[in-house]
C-alpha positions in Angstrom: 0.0 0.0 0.0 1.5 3.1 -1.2 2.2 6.4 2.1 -0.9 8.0 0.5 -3.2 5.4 0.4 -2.0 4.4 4.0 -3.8 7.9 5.4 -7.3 7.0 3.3 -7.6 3.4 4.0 -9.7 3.0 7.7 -8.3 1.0 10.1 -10.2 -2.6 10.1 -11.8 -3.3 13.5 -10.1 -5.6 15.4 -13.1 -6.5 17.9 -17.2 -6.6 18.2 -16.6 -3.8 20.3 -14.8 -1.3 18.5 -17.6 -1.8 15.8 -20.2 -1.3 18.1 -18.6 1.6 19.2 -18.3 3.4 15.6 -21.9 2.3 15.0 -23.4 3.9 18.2 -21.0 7.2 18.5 -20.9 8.9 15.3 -18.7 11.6 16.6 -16.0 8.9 16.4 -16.6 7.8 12.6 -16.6 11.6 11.7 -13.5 12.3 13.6 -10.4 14.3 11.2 -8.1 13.9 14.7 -8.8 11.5 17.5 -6.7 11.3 20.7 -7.1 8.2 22.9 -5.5 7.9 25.9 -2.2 10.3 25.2 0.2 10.7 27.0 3.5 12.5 26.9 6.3 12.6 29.0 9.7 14.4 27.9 13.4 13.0 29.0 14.4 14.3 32.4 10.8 15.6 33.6 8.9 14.2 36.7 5.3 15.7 35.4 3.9 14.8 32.1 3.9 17.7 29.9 0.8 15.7 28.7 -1.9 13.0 30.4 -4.9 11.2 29.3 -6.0 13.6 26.7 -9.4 11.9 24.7 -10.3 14.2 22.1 -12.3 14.2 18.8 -11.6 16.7 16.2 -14.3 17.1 13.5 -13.7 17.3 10.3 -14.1 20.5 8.7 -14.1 22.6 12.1 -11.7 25.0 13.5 -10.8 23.8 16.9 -9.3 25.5 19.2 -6.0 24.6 22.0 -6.1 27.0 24.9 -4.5 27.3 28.0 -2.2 28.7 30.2 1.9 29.0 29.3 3.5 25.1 29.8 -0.6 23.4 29.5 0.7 21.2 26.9 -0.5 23.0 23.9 2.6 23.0 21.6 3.2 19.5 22.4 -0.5 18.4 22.2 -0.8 19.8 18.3 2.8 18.6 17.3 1.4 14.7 17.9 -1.1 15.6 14.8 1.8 15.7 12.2 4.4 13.5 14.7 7.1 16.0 15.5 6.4 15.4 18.9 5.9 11.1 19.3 3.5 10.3 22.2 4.6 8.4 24.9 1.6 6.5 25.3 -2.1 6.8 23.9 -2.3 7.1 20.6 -3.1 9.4 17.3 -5.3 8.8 14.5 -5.8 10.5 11.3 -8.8 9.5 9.4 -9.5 6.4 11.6 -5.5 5.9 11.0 -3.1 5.4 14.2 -0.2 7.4 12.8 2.4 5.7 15.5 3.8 3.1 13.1 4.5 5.1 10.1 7.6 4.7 9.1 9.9 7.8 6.7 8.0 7.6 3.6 4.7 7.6 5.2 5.5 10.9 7.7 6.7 12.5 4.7 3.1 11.7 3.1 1.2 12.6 6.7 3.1 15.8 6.7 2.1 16.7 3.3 -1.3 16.2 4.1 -1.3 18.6 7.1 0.1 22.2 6.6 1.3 24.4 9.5 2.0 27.9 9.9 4.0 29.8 13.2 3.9 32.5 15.3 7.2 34.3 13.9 6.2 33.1 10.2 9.7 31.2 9.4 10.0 32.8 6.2 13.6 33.0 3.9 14.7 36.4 4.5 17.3 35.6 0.8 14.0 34.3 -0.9 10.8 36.5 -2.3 7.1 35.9 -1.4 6.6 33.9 -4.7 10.3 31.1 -4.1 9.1 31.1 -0.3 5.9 29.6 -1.4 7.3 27.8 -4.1 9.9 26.1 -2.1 8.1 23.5 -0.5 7.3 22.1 -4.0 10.8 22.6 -5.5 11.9 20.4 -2.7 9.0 17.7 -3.7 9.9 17.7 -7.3 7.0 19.5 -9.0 7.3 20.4 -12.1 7.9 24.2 -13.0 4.5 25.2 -14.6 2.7 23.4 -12.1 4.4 25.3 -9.0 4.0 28.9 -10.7 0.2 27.8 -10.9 0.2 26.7 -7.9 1.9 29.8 -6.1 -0.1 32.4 -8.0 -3.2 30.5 -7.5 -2.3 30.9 -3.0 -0.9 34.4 -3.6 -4.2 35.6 -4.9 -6.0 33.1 -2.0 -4.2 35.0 0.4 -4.5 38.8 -1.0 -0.3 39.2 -2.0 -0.1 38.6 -5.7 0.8 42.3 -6.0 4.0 41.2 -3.6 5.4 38.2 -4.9 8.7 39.9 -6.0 9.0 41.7 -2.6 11.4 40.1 0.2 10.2 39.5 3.6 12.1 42.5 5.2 9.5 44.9 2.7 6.3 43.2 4.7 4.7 43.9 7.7 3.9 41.4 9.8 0.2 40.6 8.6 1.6 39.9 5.1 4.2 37.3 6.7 1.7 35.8 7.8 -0.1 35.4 5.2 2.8 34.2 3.3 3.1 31.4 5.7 -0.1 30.3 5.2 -0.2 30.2 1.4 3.0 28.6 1.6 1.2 25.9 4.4 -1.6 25.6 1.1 1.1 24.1 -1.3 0.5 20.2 -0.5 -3.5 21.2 -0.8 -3.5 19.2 2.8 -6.7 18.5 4.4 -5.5 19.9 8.1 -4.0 23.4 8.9 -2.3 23.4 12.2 -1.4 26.9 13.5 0.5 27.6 16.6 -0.3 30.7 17.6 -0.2 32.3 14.6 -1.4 35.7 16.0 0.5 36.3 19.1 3.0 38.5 17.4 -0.1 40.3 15.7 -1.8 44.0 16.6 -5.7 43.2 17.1 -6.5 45.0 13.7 -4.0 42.4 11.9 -4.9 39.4 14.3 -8.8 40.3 13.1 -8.0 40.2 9.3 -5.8 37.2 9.2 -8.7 35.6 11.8 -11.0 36.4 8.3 -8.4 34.6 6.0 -8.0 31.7 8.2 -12.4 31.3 8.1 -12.7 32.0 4.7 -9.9 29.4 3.7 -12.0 26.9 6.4 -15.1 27.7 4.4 -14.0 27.3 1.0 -11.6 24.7 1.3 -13.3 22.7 3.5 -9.7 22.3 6.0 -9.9 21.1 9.4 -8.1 23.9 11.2 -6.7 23.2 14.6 -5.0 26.3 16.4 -3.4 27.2 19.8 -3.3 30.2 21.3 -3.4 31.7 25.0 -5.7 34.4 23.6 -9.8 33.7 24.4 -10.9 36.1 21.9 -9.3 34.7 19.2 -11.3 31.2 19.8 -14.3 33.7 20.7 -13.6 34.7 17.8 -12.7 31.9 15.0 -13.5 28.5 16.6 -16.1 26.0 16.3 -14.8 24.2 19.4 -12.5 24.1 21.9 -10.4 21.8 24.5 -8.9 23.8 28.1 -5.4 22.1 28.9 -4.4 22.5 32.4 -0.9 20.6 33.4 -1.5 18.9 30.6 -5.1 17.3 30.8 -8.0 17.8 29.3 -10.3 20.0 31.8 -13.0 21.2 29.6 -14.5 20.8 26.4 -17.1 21.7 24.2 -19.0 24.3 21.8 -17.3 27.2 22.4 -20.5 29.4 23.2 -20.9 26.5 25.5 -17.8 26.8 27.1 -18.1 30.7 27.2 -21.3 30.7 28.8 -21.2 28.2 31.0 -17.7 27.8 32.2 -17.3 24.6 34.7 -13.6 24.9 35.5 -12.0 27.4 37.4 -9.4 27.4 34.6 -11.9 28.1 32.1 -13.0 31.1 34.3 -9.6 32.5 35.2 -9.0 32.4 31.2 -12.0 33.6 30.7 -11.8 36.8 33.4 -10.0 39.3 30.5 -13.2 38.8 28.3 -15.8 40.1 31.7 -17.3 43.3 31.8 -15.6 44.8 34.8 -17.9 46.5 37.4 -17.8 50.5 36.8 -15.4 51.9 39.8 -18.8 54.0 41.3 -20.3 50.4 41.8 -17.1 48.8 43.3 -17.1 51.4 45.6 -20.4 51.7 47.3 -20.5 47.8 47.0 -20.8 46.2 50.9 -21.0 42.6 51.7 -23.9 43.2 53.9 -27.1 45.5 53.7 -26.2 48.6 55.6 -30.3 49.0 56.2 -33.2 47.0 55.1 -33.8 49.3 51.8 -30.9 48.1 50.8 -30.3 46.8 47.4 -28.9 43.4 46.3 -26.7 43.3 43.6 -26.8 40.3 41.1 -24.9 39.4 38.0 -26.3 36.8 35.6 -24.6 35.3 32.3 -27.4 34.1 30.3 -27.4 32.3 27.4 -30.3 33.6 24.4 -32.4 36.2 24.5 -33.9 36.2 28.3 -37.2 38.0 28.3 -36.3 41.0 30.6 -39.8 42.1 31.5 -40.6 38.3 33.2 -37.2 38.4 35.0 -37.5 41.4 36.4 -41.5 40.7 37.5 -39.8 37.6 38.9 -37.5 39.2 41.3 -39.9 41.3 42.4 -39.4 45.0 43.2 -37.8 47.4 41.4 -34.8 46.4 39.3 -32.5 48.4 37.4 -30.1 47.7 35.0 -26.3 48.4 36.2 -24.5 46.8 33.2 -24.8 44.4 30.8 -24.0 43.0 27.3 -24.5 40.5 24.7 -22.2 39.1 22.9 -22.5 36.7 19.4 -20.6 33.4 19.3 -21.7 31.4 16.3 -25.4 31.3 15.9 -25.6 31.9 20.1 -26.3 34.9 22.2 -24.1 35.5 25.3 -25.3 38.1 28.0 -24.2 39.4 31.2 -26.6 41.6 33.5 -25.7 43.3 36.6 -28.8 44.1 38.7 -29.8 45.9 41.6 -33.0 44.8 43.0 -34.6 46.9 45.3 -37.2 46.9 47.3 -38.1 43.1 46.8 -40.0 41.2 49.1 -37.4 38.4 48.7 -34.2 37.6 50.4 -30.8 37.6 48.6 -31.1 33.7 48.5 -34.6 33.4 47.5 -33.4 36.6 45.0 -30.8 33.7 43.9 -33.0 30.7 43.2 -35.5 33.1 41.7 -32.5 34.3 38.9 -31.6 30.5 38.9 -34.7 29.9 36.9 -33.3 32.1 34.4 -29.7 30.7 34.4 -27.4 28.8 36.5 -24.6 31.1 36.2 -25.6 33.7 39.3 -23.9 35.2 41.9 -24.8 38.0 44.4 -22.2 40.5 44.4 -23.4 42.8 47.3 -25.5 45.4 48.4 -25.8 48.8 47.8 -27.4 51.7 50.0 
C-alpha cells in the first residue's frame, strides 16, 4: 500500500466492540483527529507535559487549543503531524493510528497537514513567490505546475501584488499570510497553527482571523490552532479543549464553554473577556445591607435572548439595569446583566433561586445603600 493510500484506507476493527462503538458514536466515525489515551512525558521531567487527553476533532471545524503557558499545547498539536511522538495513547488520522509510520509515510502525513507559526519562518534571501514555491521545488514538481500553484495561494491570500518583494519589505500581517499560502502548497486537508497571531496587533490578528475562516469555508480544511488568547477562539472556533498541566479539563461548543464555564481554569482564562464593574459600583459595593432598603446586587450570564420584562417581575421589586451585554458566538447569544433589585420582598437567597430559573450562572455580588 502506497504512504498516501496508508492515510485513506480506515483501520479494520479488530473486535465486536470497536464496531459497536463506531456504529453507536458517530462523533468517532466523523472524527479528522482523534486522541485516545495520550500521553506525553519528555526526558528528564517528573510531570507529564501531557496525560490522558481523549479528544475528537471534527472534520471541517476549527478547533481550538487553549491554555495557560507550559498546559501542553505545543506538544498536544505537534502529535497531529508526529514532530512530537506520544509516549503512550495514541493518534489517528482519518481512523489511522499514525504511531507506526515509518519515513515515507510521515513524509506523506506531513504533506497532508500544513502548519504555519507565530514568527512566520520565512527565507529572508527568498521573495514571497520562491518562499511559497519552495516546498514544491523540494518535492519535485514540475515548473509550470508550482508557478500555478503559487499564483493561485498568492491571490488566496491577497499578496499577488508582492510576490517579487522580500520578507524584510512586509509587515507582519503579510508574513503571515505568506506562511499560510505557503502551508496551502500540499493542498493538505489539516491546517495546524500555533499561535499564529500572538506576534499580531488586534487589527491584523482580526484580518488574518477572516483569511483563516474564509480558507476553512471554502476549502473545507480542518483547522486546529493554539493560542493563549480567548478572543481569538471567541472569535474563530467552532470548538474548543482547556489544557491545564497537561489534561483535558473542559470541552465543548465554544458558546458552551463561554457561557457556561465549569472549570475554574476556564474562568480564570475567561476573566480578561468580563465586563468589569464600573469603579462608582465597586465602591459603594458592601458585603452586607447597611439597612433594610438596601439593594442586592446580582450578576447573571445568560445564554439567548432572556425575556427581561418576566425576569424582572420575577425578582420582584424594582430592578435596574447596572451593566450588561451581549455578545454573538456562532449562531448563540451571550449576556451578562448586573442588577440591583430593590425593594423586593425576597431575600438575597430566594433573589438567587428566583434568577436560577433564568440561568445557572448567578452570583450575588453585594449590596448597595
Amino acid at each position: 500500500m502506497s504512504s498516501a493510500n496508508a492515510l485513506r484506507a480506515p483501520l479494520a476493527p479488530r473486535e465486536p466492540a470497536r464496531a459497536r462503538e463506531h456504529a453507536l458514536r458517530p462523533d468517532v466515525n466523523q472524527a479528522h483527529v482523534r486522541f485516545i489515551g495520550l500521553a506525553k512525558t519528555y526526558p528528564g521531567q517528573r510531570q507529564p507535559a501531557l496525560h490522558g487527553i481523549d479528544l475528537n476533532i471534527r472534520r471541517g471545524e476549527i478547533f481550538g487549543i487553549i491554555g495557560r503557558s507550559g498546559a501542553g499545547k505545543s506538544s498536544l498539536l505537534r502529535t497531529i503531524n508526529r514532530l512530537e511522538q506520544p509516549s503512550h495513547g495514541r493518534v489517528l488520522i482519518d481512523q489511522v493510528d499514525i504511531a507506526p509510520f515509518d519515513e515515507t509515510q510521515l513524509v506523506a502525513l506531513r504533506r497532508r497537514i500544513g502548519m504555519i507559526f507565530q514568527h512566520f519562518n520565512l527565507m529572508s534571501a527568498k521573495t514571497v513567490f520562491q518562499n511559497v514555491e519552495l516546498p514544491l521545488k523540494v518535492a519535485g514538481v514540475a515548473k509550470a505546475e508550482r508557478q500555478r500553484k503559487v499564483r493561485e495561494l498568492l491571490e488566496l491570500v491577497g499578496l499577488e501584488q508582492k510576490h517579487g518583494v522580500y520578507p524584510a519589505q512586509l509587515s507582519g500581517g503579510q508574513k503571515q499570510r505568506v506562511g499560510i499560502a505557503r502551508a496551502l502548497v500540499h493542498d493538505p486537508q489539516i491546517l495546524l497553527c500555533d499561535e499564529a497571531t500572538s506576534a499580531l496587533d488586534p487589527e491584523t490578528t482580526a484580518a488574518i482571523l477572516d483569511l483563516l475562516r474564509d480558507i476553512n469555508q471554502r476549502l473545507g480544511l480542518t483547522i486546529v490552532l493554539i493560542t493563549h488568547e480567548m478572543a481569538v477562539i471567541r472569535e474563530i472556533c467552532h470548538r474548543v479543549v482547556v489544557l491545564e498541566r497537561g489534561e483535558a479539563v473542559e470541552q465543548g461548543e465554544v458558546w458552551q464553554v463561554f457561557g457556561t464555564p465549569r472549570h475554574a481554569v476556564t474562568r480564570s482564562l475567561l476573566a480578561p473577556l468580563q465586563a468589569k464593574l464600573p469603579e462608582s459600583l465597586q465602591r459603594t459595593l458592601q458585603a452586607r445591607p447597611g439597612h433594610p432598603e438596601a439593594a442586592v446586587v446580582l450578576r447573571l450570564h445568560v445564554l439567548g435572548e432572556p425575556d427581561l420584562t418576566a425576569l424582572w417581575h420575577d425578582l420582584g421589586g424594582r430592578v435596574t439595569l447596572l451593566q450588561g451585554g451581549v455578545d454573538i458566538i456562532g449562531s448563540q447569544a451571550l449576556g451578562q446583566l448586573i442588577l440591583a433589585v430593590r425593594g423586593s420582598p425576597h431575600s438575597a437567597a430566594q433573589l438567587l433561586e428566583r434568577a436560577r430559573r433564568w440561568t445557572t450562572d448567578v452570583e450575588v455580588l453585594g449590596h448597595v445603600d
